[in-house]
C-alpha positions as CSV (number, residue, x, y, z in Angstrom):
1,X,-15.6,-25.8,0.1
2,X,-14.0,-24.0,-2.8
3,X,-16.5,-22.4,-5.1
4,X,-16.0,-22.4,-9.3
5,X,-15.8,-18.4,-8.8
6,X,-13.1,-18.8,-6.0
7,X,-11.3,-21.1,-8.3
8,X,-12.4,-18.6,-11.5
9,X,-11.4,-15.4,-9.4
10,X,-7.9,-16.8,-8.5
11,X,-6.7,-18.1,-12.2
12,X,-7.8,-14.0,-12.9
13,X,-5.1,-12.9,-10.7
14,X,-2.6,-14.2,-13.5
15,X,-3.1,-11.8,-15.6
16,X,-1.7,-8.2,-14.5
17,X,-5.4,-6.5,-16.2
18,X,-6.9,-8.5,-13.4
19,X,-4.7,-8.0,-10.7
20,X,-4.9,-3.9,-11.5
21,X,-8.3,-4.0,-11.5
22,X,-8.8,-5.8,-7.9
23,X,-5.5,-4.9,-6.6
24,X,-4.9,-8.3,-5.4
25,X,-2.3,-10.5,-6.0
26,X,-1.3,-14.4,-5.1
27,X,1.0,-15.5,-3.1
28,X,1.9,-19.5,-2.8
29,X,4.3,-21.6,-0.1
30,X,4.4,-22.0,3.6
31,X,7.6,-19.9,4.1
32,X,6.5,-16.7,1.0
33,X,2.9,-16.9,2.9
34,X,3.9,-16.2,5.9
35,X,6.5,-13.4,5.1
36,X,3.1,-11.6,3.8
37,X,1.2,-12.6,6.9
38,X,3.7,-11.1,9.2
39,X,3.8,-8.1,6.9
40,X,1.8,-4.5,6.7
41,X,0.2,-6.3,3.9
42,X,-3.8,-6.6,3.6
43,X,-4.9,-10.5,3.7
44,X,-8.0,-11.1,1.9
45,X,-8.1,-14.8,1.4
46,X,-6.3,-17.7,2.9
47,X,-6.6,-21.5,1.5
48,X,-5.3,-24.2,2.8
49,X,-5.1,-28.1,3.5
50,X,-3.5,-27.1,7.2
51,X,-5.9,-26.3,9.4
52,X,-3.8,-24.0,11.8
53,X,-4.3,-21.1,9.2
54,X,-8.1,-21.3,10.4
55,X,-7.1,-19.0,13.2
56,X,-7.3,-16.4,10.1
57,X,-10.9,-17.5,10.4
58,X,-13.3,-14.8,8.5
59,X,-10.6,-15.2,5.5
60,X,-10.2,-18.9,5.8
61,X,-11.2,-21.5,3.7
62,X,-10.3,-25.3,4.2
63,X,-9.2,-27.4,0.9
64,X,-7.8,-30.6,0.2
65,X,-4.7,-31.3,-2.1
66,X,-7.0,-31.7,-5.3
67,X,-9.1,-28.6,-4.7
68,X,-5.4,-26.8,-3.8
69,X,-4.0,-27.7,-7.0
70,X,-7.0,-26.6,-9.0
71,X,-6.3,-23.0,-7.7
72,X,-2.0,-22.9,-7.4
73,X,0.1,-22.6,-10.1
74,X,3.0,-24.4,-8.6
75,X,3.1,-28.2,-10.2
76,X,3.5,-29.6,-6.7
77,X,1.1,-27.8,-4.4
78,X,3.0,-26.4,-1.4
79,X,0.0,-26.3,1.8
80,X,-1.5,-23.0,0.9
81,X,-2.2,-19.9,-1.4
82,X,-3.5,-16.5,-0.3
83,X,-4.5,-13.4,-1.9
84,X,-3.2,-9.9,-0.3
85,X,-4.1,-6.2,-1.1
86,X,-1.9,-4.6,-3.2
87,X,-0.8,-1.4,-1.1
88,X,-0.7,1.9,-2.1
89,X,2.6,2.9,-3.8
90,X,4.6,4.6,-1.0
91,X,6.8,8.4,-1.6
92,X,10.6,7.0,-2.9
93,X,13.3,8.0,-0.5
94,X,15.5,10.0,-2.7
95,X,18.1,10.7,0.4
96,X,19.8,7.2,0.0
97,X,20.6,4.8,-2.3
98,X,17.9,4.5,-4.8
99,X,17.8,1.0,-7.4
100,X,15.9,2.2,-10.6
101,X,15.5,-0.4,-13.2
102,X,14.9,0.2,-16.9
103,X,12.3,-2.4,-18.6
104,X,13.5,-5.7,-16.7
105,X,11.7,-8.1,-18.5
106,X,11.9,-11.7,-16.9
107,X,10.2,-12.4,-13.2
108,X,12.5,-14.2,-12.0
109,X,15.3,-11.3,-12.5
110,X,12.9,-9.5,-10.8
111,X,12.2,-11.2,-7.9
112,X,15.8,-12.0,-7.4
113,X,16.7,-7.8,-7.3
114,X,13.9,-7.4,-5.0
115,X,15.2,-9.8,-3.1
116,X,18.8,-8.2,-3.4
117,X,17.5,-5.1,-2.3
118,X,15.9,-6.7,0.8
119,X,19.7,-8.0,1.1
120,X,21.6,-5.1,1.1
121,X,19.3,-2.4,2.9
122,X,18.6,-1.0,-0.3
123,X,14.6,0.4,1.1
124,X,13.8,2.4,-2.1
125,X,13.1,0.4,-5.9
126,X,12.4,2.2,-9.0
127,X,10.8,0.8,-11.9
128,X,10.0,2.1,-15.2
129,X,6.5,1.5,-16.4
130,X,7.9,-1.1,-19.1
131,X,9.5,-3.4,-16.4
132,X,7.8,-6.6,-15.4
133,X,4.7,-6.3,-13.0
134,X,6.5,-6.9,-9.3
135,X,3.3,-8.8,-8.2
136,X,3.8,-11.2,-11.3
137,X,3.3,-14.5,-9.4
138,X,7.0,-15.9,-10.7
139,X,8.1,-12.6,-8.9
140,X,6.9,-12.6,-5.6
141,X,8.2,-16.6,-5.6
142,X,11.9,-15.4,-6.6
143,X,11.5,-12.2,-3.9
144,X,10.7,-15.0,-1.5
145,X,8.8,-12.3,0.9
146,X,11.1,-9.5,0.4
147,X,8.6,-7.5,-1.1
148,X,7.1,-6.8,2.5
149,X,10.4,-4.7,3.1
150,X,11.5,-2.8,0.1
151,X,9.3,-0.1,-1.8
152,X,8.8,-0.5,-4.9
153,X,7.8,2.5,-7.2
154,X,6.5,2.4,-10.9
155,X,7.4,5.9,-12.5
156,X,8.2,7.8,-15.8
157,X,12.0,7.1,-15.1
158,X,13.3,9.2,-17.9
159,X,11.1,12.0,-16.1
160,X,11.7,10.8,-12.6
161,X,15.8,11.0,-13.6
162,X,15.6,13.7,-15.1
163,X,15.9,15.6,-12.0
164,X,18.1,13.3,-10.5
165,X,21.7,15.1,-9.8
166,X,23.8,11.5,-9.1
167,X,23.2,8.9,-11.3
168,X,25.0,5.9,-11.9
169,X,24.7,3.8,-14.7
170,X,26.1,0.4,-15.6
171,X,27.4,-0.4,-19.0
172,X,30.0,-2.1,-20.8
173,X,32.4,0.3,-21.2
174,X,32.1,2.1,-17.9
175,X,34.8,3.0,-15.5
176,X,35.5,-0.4,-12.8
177,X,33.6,-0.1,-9.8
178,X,36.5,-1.5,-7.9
179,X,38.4,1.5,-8.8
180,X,36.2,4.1,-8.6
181,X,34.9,6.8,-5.6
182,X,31.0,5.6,-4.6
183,X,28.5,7.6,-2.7
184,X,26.4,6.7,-0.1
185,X,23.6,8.6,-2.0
186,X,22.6,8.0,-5.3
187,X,20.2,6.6,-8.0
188,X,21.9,3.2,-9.6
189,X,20.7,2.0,-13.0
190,X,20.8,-0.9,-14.2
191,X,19.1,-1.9,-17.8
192,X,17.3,-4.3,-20.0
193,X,18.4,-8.2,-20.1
194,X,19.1,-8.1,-23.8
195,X,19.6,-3.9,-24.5
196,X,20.8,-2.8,-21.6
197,X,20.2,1.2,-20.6
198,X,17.8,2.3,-23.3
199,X,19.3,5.7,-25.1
200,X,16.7,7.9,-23.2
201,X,18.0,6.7,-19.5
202,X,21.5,6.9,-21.2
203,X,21.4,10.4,-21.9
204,X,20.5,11.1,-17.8
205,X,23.7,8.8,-16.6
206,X,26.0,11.0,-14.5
207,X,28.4,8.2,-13.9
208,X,29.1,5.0,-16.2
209,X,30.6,2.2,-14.0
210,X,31.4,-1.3,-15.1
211,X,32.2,-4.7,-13.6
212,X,35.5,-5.8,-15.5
213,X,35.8,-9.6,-16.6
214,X,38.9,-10.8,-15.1
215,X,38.8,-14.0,-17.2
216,X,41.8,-14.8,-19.3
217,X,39.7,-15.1,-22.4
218,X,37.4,-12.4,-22.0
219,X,35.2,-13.5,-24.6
220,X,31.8,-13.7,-22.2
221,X,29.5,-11.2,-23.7
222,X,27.8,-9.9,-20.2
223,X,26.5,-10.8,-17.1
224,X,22.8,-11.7,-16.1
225,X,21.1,-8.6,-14.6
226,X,20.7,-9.8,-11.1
227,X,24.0,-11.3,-10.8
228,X,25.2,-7.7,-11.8
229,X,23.0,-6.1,-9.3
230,X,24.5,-8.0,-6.5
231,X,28.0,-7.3,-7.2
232,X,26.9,-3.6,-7.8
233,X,25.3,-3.3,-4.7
234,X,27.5,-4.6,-2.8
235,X,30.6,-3.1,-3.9
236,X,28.4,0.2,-2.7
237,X,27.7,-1.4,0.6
238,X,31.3,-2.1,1.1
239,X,32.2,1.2,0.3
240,X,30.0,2.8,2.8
241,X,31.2,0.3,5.3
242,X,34.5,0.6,4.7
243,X,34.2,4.9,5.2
């Protein structure tokens, strides 16, 4: 039987204050629910209108669809919700390609690079302290589970860069990444939805790279963050591959 604190407890875990304070998250959906379940990461509670989660028995609880949409935040219930642990923040792998991201606002852009990452072997993601909380429940729906195999590391990034020695940046008026030499080591950053690179990040850029418009018109202003990162990251991969 779901209690009014259960119920109380979980509508908390919206709001990052609460979620730093317990370090627990939500996560909804048969398919994002299991990712977490066959993960390193901590279950705590486990809710559910299936009954075969019950082998999870000392975190288990049984609901039916009205109690289960009084708890999820999803308009159309999907079978179950669960709260994990959030884990202690692992030491970033400087040795490889590193993502670092510079105040990424929206979840879903999140979740998508996360995601990305997960995609292209990319093990190590840097945030800076003004990007979007990753356990943000829009952003563990976009991740879609990838979260259980990519770091991801909240860190002064203008401090953190600073003693970076490669560093690629991605702006406007870069050089093409289809024309240019990449690394198979590296930090790659990519910036703000609506600002891009703030000047501070700017300053640290070793390399400015770009992804050219090859429209006849050219008159599209830029591309959404995520879709950048996935041509970015793979046009590393590729190169890598291809050496």
């Amino acid at each position: 039987m779901l209690t009014k604190n259960q119920i109380k407890f979980i509508h908390s875990l919206n709001q990052k204050k609460s979620r730093s304070i317990h370090q627990m998250f939500v996560v909804e959906g048969v398919k994002v629910v299991q990712e977490f379940l066959n993960s390193n990461y901590e279950l705590v509670d486990i809710f559910s209108t299936d009954t075969s989660y019950s082998k999870y028995s000392s975190n288990f609880t049984a609901v039916n669809l009205k109690e289960l949409a009084k708890i999820s935040s999803f308009s159309t219930p999907n079978k179950v919700l669960a709260i994990f642990k959030i884990p202690l923040p692992s030491l970033v792998n400087w040795s490889g390609l590193v993502l670092a991201l510079d105040s990424i606002n929206d979840p879903g852009n999140l979740g998508t690079i996360i995601r990305l990452c997960d995609w292209f072997g990319i093990t190590d993601l840097v945030c800076s302290e003004t990007t979007v909380d990753c356990y943000n429940s829009k952003v563990v729906q976009s991740s879609m589970g990838s979260h259980s195999r990519v770091n991801i590391t909240y860190l002064d990034l203008e401090a953190t860069l600073a003693d970076s020695k490669l560093c690629y940046g991605t702006f406007m008026g870069g050089a093409s990444i289809y024309e240019h030499e990449l690394p198979k080591t590296g930090v790659i950053v990519m910036g703000n939805e609506a600002n891009g690179i703030s000047k501070e990040i700017e300053s640290l850029i070793t390399v400015r790279l770009s992804i050219p418009r090859f429209g006849s018109l050219k008159q599209t202003e830029s591309l959404n963050v995520a879709n950048a990162a996935a041509i970015i990251l793979s046009e590393f991969k590729r190169n890598i591959t291809e050496k």
